[in-house]
N, C-alpha and C positions, 0 to 999 in steps of 0.2 A: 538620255538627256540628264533625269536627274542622277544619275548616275557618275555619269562627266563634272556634274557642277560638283557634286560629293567629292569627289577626285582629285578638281583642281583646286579646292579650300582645304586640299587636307585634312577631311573631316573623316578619316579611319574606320571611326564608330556608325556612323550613319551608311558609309561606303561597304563594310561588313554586311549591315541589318539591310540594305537594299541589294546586295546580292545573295543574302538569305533565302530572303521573300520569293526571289526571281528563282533560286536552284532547288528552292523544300518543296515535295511533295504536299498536296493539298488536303488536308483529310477531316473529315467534316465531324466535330465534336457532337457524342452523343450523350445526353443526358438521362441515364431511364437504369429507374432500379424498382425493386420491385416490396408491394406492402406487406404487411404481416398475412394477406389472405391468398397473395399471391397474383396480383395484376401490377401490371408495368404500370410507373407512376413517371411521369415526362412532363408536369409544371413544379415550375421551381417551389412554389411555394407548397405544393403537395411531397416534394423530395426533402423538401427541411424539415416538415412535419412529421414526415418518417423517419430522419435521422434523429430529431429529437425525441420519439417516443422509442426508437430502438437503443437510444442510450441511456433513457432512464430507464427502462427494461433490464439493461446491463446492470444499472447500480441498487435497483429494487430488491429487495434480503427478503425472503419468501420463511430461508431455513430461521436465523434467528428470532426473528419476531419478537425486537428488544432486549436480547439476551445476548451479554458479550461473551464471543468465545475465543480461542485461542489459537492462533493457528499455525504456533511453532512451538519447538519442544526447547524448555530450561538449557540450555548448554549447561557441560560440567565446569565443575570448578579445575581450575588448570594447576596441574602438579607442581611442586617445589621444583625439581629439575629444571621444566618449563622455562618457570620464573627467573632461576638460575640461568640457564642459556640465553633468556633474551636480555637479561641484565650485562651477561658478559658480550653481545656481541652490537649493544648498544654504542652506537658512534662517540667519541669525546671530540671536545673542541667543537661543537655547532651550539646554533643559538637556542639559548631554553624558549620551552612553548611559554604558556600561556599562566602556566602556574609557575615561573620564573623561578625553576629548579634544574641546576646542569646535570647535565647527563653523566656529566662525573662521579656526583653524589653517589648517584645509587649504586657505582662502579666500586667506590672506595669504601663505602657503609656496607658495617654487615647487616645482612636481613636478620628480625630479631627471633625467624623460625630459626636459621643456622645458630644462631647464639644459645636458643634455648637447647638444639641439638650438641650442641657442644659440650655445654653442663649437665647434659642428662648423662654425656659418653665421659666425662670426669668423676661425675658422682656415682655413676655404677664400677667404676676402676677403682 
């Protein structure tokens, strides 16, 4: 019946969700996790209580105890080449970011390591 009346208002949404309901499988939601001592905990407000102590558990620092530590390594400094390659294959004609310098700049400038190399390989000639 409600079915038919969904049908003939052309109501799609409600005609889907009631023939959901009618073809899904029934399966009865269980709620049950278990404490730090190990008994099944099945009231909600006993399951919140667990996840909130299990997630400050997570964020609890046992190792530093107020002492900051490091927990990646310095990258290197990245080679002349590098720099060169990514200068030359830097896009022209797009919009400058942020520091409102086109990308051309740094295409058409020489870097002032190259410069210095330059006059170091005149002056030793």
């Amino acid at each position: 019946m409600e079915l038919e009346a969904a049908n003939a208002k052309g109501n799609s949404r409600q005609l889907f969700r009631i023939v959901k309901s009618m073809t899904q499988k029934f399966q009865p939601r269980l709620q049950c996790i278990q404490s730090a001592t190990g008994e099944n905990l099945t009231e909600a407000a006993q399951i919140a209580d667990r996840w909130k102590g299990y997630c400050e558990d997570l964020y609890h620092d046992d190792e530093g105890k107020g002492t900051e530590q490091e927990y990646w390594e310095q990258e290197p400094t990245p080679l002349r080449s590098d720099v060169a390659r990514a200068i030359r294959q830097t896009a022209s004609h797009k919009s400058t970011g942020p520091d409102e310098v086109p990308a051309e700049l740094f295409g058409h400038a020489q870097p002032a390591w190259q410069h210095q190399d330059s006059l170091q390989k005149s002056q030793s000639e």
